[in-house]
C-alpha positions in Angstrom: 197.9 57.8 93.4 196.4 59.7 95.6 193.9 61.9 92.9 193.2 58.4 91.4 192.0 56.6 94.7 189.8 59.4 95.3 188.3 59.0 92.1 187.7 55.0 93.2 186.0 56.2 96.6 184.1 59.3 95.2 183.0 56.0 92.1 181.9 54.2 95.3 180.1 56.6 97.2 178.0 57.4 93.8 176.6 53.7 93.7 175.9 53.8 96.8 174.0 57.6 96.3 172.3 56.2 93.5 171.1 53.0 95.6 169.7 55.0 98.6 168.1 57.3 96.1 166.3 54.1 94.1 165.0 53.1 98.1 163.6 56.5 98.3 161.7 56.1 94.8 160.4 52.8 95.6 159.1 54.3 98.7 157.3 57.4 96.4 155.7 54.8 94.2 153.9 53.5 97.7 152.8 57.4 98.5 149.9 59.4 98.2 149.0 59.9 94.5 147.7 63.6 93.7 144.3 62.8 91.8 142.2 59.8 90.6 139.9 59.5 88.7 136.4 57.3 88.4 134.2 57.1 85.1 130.9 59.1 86.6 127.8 59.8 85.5 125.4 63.0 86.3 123.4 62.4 89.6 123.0 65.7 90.7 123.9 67.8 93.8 125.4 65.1 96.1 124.0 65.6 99.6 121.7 63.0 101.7 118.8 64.5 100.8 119.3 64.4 97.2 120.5 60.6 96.1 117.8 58.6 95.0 120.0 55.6 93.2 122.9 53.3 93.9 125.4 55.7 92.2 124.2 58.8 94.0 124.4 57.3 97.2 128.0 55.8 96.5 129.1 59.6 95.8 128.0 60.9 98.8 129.5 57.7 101.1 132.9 59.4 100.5 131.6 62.4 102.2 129.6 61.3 105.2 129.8 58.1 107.2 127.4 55.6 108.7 127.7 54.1 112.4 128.2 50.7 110.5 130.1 49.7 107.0 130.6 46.8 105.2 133.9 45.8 103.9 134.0 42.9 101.8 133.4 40.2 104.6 131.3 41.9 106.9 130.2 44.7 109.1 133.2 46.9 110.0 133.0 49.6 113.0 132.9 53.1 111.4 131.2 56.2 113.9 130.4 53.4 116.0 133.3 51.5 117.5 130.8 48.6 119.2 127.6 48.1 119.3 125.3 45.5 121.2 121.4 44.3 121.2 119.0 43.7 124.3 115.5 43.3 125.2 115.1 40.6 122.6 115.9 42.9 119.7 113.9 46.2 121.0 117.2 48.0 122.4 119.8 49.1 120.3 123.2 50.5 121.9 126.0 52.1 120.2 129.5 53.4 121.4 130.4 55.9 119.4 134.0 56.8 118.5 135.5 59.8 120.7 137.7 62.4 118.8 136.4 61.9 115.3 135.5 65.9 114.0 133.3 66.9 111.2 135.0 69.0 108.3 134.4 72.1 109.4 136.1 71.3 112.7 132.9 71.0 114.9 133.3 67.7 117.3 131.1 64.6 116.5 129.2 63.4 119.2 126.1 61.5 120.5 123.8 64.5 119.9 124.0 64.8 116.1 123.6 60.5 116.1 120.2 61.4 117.1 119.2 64.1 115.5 119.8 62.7 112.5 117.3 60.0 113.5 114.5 62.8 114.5 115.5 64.9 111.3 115.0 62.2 108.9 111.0 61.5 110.9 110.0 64.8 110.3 111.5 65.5 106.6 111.1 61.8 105.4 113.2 61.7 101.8 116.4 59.8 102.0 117.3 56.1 102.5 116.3 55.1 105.6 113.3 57.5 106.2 110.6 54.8 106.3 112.6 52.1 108.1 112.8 55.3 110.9 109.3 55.9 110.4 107.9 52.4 110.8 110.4 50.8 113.5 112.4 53.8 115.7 110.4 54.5 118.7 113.2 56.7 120.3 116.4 57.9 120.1 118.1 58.7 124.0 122.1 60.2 124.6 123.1 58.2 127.4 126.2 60.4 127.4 128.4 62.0 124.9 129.7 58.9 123.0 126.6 56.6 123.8 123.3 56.2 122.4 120.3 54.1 122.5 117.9 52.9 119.8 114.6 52.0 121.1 112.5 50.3 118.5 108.7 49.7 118.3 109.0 46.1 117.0 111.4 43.7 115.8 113.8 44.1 112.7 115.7 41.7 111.7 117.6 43.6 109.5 118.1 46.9 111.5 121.7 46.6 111.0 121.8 45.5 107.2 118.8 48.0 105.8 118.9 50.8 108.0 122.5 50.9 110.0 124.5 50.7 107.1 123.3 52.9 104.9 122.2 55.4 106.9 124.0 58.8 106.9 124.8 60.6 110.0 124.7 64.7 109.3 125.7 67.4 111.8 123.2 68.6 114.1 124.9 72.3 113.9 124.4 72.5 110.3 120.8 71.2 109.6 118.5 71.9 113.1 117.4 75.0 111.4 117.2 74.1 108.1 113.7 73.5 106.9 113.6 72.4 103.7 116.4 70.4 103.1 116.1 69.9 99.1 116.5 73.2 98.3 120.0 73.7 100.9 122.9 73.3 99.3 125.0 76.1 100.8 128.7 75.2 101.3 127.9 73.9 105.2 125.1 71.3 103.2 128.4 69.3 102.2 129.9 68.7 105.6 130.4 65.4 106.5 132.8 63.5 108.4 134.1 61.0 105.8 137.3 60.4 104.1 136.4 63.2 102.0 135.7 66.8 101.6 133.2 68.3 98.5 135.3 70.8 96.6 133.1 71.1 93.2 130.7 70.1 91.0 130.1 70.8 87.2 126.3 69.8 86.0 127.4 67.2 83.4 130.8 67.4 83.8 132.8 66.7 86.9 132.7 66.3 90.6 135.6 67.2 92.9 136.4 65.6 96.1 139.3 66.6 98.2 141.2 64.3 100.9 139.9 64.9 104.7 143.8 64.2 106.1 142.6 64.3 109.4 140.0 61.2 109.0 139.5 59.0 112.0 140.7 55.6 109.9 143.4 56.8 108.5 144.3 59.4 105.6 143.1 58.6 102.7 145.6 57.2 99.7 144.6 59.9 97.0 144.8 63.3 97.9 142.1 64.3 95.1 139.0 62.3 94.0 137.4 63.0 90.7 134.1 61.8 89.3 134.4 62.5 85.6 131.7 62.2 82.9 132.7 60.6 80.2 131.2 59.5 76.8 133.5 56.5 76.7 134.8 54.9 80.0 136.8 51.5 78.0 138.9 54.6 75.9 139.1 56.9 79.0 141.0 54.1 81.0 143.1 53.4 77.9 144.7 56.9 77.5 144.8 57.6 81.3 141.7 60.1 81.5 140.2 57.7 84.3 141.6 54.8 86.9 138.5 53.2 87.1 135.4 52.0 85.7 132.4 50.0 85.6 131.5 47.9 83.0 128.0 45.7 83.0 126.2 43.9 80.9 126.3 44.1 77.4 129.5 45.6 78.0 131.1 42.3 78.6 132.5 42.9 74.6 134.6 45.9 76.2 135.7 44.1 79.1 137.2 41.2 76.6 139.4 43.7 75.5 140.6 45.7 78.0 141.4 42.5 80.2 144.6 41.9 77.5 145.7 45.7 78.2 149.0 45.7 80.5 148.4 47.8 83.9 144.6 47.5 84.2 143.0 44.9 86.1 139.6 43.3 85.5 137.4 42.0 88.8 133.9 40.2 87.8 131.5 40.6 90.6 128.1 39.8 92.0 125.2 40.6 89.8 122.8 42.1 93.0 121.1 44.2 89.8 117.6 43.2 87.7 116.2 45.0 85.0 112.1 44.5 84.8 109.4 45.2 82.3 107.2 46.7 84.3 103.4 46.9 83.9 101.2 49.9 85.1 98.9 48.0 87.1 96.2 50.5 87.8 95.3 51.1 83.3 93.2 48.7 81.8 94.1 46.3 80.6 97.0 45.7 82.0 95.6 45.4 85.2 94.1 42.4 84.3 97.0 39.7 85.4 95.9 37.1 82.7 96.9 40.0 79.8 100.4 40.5 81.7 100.9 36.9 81.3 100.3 36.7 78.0 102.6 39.6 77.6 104.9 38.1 79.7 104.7 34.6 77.5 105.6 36.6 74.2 109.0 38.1 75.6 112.2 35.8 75.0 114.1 36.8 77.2 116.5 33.8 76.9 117.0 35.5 73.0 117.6 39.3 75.2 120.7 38.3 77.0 122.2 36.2 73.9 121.1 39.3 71.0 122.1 42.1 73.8 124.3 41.2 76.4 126.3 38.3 74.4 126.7 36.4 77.1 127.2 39.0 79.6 124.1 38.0 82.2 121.5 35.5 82.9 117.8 35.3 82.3 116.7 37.2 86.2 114.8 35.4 89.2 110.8 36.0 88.5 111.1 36.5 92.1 113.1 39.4 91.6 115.6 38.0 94.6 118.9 37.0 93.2 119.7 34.0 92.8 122.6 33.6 95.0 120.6 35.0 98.1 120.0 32.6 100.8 116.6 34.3 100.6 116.1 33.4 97.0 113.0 30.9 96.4 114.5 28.0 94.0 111.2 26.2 93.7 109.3 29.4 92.2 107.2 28.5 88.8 108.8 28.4 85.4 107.8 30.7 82.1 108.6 29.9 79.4 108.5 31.6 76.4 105.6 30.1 74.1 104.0 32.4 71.3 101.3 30.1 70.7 99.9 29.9 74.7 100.3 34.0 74.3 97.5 34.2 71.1 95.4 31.6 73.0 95.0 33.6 76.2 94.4 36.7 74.4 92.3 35.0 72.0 90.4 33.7 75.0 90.2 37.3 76.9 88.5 38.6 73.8 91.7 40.1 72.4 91.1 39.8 68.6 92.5 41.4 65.4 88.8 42.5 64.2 90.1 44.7 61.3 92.9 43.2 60.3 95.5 45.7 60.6 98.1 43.0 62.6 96.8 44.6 66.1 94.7 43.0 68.3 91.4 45.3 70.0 90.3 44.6 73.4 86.7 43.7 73.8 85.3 47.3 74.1 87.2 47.9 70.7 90.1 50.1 71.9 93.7 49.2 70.6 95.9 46.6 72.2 98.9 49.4 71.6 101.5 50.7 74.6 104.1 53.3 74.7 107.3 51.6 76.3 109.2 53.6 78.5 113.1 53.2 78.5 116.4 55.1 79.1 119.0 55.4 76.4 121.1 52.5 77.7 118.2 50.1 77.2 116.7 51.0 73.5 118.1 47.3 72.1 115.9 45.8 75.0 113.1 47.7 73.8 113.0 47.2 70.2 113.6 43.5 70.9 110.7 43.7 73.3 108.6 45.6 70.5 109.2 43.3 67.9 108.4 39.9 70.2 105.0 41.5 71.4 104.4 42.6 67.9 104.7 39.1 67.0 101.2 38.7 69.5 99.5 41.6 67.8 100.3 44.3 70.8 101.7 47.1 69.6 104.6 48.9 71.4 105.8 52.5 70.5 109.6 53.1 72.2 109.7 56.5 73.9 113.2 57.4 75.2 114.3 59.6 78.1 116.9 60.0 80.6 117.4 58.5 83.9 115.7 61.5 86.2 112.6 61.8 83.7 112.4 58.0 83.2 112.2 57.8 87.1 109.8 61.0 87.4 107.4 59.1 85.1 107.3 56.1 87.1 106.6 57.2 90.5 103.9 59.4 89.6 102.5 56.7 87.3 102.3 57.9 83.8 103.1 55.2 81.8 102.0 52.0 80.3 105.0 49.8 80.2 108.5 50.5 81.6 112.1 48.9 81.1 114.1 49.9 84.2 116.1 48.3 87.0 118.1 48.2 90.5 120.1 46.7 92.6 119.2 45.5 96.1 117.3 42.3 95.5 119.8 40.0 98.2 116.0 40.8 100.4 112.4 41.6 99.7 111.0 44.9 99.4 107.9 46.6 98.2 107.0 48.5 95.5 108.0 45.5 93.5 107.8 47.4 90.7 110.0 50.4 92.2 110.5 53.2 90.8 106.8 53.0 90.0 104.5 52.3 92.6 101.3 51.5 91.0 100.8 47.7 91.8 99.0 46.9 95.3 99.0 43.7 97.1 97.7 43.9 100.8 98.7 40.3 101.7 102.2 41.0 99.4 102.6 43.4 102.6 101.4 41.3 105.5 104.6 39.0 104.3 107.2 42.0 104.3 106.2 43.0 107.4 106.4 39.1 109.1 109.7 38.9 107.4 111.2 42.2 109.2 109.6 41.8 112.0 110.2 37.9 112.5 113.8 36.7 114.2 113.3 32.9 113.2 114.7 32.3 110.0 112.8 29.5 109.2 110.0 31.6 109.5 111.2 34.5 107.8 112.3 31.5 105.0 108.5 30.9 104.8 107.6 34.2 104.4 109.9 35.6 102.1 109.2 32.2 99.8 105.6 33.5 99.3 106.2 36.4 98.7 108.4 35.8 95.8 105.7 33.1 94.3 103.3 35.6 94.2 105.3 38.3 92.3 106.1 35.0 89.9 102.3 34.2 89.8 100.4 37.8 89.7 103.4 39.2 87.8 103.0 42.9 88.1 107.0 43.0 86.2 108.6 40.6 84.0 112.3 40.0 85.0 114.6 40.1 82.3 118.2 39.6 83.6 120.9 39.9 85.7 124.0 41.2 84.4 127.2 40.7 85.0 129.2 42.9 86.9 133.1 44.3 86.0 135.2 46.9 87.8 137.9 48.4 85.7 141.0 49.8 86.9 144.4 51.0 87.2 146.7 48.3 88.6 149.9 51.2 88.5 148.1 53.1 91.6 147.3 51.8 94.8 144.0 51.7 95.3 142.7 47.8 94.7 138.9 47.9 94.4 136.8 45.2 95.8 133.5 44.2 96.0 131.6 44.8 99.0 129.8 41.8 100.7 126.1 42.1 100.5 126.5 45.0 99.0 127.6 49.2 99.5 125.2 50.2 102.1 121.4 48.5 102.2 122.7 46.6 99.3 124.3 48.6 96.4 125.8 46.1 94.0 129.3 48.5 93.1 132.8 47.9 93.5 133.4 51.7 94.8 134.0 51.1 98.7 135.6 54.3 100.8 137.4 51.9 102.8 139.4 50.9 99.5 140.8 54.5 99.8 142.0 54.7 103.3 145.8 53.4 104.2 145.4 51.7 106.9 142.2 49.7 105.5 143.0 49.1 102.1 145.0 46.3 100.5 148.1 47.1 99.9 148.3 46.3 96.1 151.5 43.8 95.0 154.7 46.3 93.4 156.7 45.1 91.2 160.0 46.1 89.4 158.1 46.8 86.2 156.1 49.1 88.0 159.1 51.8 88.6 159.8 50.3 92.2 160.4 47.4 94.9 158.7 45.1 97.0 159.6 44.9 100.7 162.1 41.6 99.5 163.7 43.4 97.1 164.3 46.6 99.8 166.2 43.7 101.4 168.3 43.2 98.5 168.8 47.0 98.4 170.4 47.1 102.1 172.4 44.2 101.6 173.9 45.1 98.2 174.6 48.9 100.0 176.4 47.1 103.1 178.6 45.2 100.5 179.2 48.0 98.4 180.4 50.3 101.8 182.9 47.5 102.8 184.4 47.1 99.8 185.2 50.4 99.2 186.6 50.4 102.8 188.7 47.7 102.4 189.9 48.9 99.2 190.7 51.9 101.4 192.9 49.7 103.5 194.7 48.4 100.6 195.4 51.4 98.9 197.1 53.0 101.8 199.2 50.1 102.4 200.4 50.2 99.3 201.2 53.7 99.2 203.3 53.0 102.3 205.3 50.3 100.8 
């Protein structure tokens, strides 16, 4: 009797084992998880001075942090806990957060807040630099943890186009470096953020490492990677990646993958354009009438349905998205109408004088273009050759990367351009960024009232005008805005969001740090099918262990009664 009552209680006590052991999975599935993984591109060396796109800039927000972020309702306090305005806009103060270090162990304080400011005047290349440039006046410490911003005029949006994006850097690290495109020594990746740079493979990879000591909170993956990959849709499938984005003509892909158990599928805002873009300063496209004819031989209405298949909308001529409250809804429409092309050029003197389909300008040179595009937009392009070819303007496609396509641009050798970018929630000049060859004077009369105006009805006024003008002159052709997707794994807790207005001055991706941290991100919903519990079911646990104890110690009682009997 007695060998088989121990058998009972040692039966007992191995439920109740296995019970407290299924609390401490469900617990595990909640902790950190060792490495994720993000479908990446190659944007080089990832320090401030080196980011020149939305993606670029993303990368390095996991390694240094801004006195202001955004989460995906508003400004949040990051290096600065508060903040407050005076003198009618012309004083900034900040109270900076006491104890946070930088990740080589140095303390963060007041000092490197404005240095960063003085830095960036004097080796102008990163975001920010011209908004320093044109507004700051002065930077003062008013103690360790306090600082001042003095500005030289009015900005309404010092907060959401400079603040925000602006990356603080250690003064310790950078007072004696002068050239700060060429520094990428180990102490050129110390930041402050949630994470630490470990490594970086040209066309490979990018390694990130937790900071466990970061002010917010530690973040919920102890290993970030940025991966390359050919294919992000069959990367997320067999678990090479956790996340992705997805845009565009890609909407086919995110069809499919939104049926696939354990990833989750979040549209959002579509703060991105892409542009013909016209080089202003060669003849003849600086003549505006010969853009607009251009401009009236693109369907772009049959662009999004050929390309995107439904996945975007035929973009703003304003370039301002649509969903802006700064967006213009009474700007002019264009549509597309082959015969009013051949009549203006017909009228300009554009004629087909030897009969070879292509039209000659008046002083008999060629109405021929080379089109610039990246890889990722060669079906715009041939649709775009084949529309002006229907004119008699003949386009030849020439196909680069990113960096070259970009190079090109801003120094102005090329004729016509398919590019895009996101930030178009505001105005800002060049409107045909990345080039820079179109010049309005009165174009920047209106930025600068807009900035420097606080009445919004004013600023209304101004920022109406300025998109009829970029409708009227057209110096681009807007195509589209896509639509947006984030991709990602639902089995790992980290639940992506998009950010409101945008990652920084505006950066339409899904990517925010603050989805990271613990004590800022979402806790994601875990279900039984997952592997573990939710906090209910924890309750259920306790109970059922409870009941399972008293049984077994009643049956305890009953045995030994019996025995006695």
């Amino acid at each position: 009797m007695k060998s088989s009552t121990m058998k009972i209680i040692a039966g007992i006590l191995s439920l109740v084992i296995t019970l407290q052991l299924s609390t401490t999975v469900a617990f595990a599935t909640v902790a950190n998880v060792s490495t994720y993984s993000i479908a990446y591109g190659d944007w080089g060396v990832p320090t401030p001075f080196h980011h020149h796109r939305g993606p670029s800039y993303v990368l390095t927000s996991f390694i240094w942090d801004t006195l202001i972020w955004k989460d995906h309702e508003g400004y949040v306090p990051l290096l600065a806990e508060s903040w407050e305005v005076e003198d009618g806009g012309l004083k900034w103060v900040f109270k900076l957060r006491e104890g946070v270090k930088w990740h080589d162990g140095h303390p963060f304080t007041a000092d490197d807040v404005k240095f960063t400011f003085e830095y960036l005047k004097s080796h102008p290349y990163p975001w920010g630099s011209d908004e320093i440039i044109e507004y700051v006046d002065r930077v003062e410490v008013l103690n360790n943890y306090t600082i001042a911003v003095y500005l030289k005029k009015p900005y309404a949006d010092f907060l959401d186009h400079l603040i925000v994006q602006l990356e603080i850097i250690p003064r310790h690290v950078w007072e004696n470096i002068t050239d700060p495109l060429r520094y990428t020594e180990p102490e050129a990746f110390v930041g402050t953020g949630p994470f630490k740079f470990k490594d970086y493979k040209k066309g490979a990879y990018y390694v990130l490492e937790a900071n466990s000591e970061y002010f917010l909170g530690e973040p919920v993956v102890d290993k970030l990677m940025l991966k390359c990959v050919s294919n992000p849709a069959i990367a997320l499938q067999t678990g090479d990646v956790d996340a992705a984005s997805f845009y565009g003509k890609e909407v086919d892909v995110v069809r499919e993958l939104i049926n696939i158990t354990g990833l989750e599928v979040v549209e959002g805002p579509s703060y991105w354009v892409l542009k013909l873009i016209f080089n202003t300063r060669k003849y003849p496209l600086s003549d505006e009438n010969v853009r607009r004819a251009l401009a009236y031989a693109v369907n772009r209405e049959e662009i999004v349905e050929k390309v995107l298949h439904g996945g975007g909308v035929p973009a703003s001529l304003g370039i301002i998205y649509p969903g802006s409250k700064w967006y213009n809804p009474n700007l002019p429409v264009l549509s597309y109408n082959v015969s009013e092309a051949k009549g203006l050029l017909d009228r300009l003197g554009f004629i087909d004088r030897d009969g070879d389909g292509v039209r000659e300008a008046p002083n008999g040179t060629k109405l021929s273009f080379e089109l610039l595009c990246v890889k990722r937009y060669d079906r715009e392009a041939e649709l775009v050759k084949v529309q002006l070819g229907e004119i008699g303007v003949a386009l030849s496609v020439k196909v680069v990367d990113w960096k070259v396509a970009d190079s090109l641009l801003d120094k102005g050798e090329f004729d016509i351009a398919i590019s895009g970018h996101g930030g178009i929630l505001r105005p800002w000049t060049p409107v045909d960024w990345p080039a820079h060859t179109y010049v309005n004077e009165h174009l920047d009369d209106l930025l600068e009232s807009f900035y420097s105006t606080l009445n919004e009805s004013e600023r209304l006024k101004y920022v109406y005008e300025f998109q009829q003008i970029i409708a009227e002159d057209l110096p681009v052709l807007t195509l589209y805005h896509p639509k947006t997707y984030v991709v990602y794994n639902s089995q790992k807790p980290v639940e992506w969001f998009w950010t409101w207005n945008g990652i920084g001055g505006g950066v339409p991706m899904w990517w925010n740090k603050l989805a990271l941290i613990k004590v800022a991100a979402p806790t994601p919903p875990i279900t039984p099918a997952a592997g573990g519990y939710g906090p209910p079911t924890m309750i259920y646990v306790g109970v059922a262990i409870a009941a399972v104890v008293a049984a077994a110690g009643t049956l305890l009682i009953y045995l030994r009664l019996r025995s006695r009997s």
